[in-house]
N, C-alpha and C positions, 0 to 999 in steps of 0.2 A: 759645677764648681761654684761656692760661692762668692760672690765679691768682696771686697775687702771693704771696711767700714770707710766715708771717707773724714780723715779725722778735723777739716774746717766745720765739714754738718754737725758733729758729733757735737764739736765746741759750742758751734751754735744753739742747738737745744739743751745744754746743759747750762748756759747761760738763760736760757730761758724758761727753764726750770728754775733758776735761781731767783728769776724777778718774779715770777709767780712765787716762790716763797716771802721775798720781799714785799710781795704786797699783801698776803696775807699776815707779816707782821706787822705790819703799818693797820691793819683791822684791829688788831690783840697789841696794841701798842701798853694801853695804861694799863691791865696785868703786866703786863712785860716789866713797864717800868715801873709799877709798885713791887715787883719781885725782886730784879733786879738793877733799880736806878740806870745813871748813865748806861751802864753796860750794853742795855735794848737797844740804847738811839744807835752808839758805836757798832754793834753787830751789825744791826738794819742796814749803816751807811759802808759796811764792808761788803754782808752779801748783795745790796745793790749795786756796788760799782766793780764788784768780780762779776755781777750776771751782765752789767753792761760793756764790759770786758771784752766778756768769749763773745756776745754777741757781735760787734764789732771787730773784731781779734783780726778777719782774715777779709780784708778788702783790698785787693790787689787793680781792680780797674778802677780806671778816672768818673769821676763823678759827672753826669750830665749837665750841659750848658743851658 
């Protein structure tokens, strides 16, 4: 039988899929932005802070002293 996915891991690499995108727009920024203007910076700062998102998403223990 197979296990079920669990869906915090899932979030987790899918946010970081997302900053690996992010950072590859941050490379192809000035195409970006002579194509389309502001739009590149605003994209870049949404798919960065949804990949820092899911990464973060599911932290349920207390942080070490």
């Amino acid at each position: 039988m197979k296990p079920s996915p669990n869906p915090s891991k899932t979030a987790f690499w899918i946010g970081n899929a997302l900053l690996a995108v992010a950072l590859l727009m941050l490379f192809y920024m000035n195409p970006l932005a002579e194509r389309f203007g502001m739009l590149a910076f605003v994209g870049w700062a949404i798919v960065a802070a949804l990949g820092v998102y899911l990464v973060v998403k599911d932290r349920h223990e207390e942080p070490p002293l």
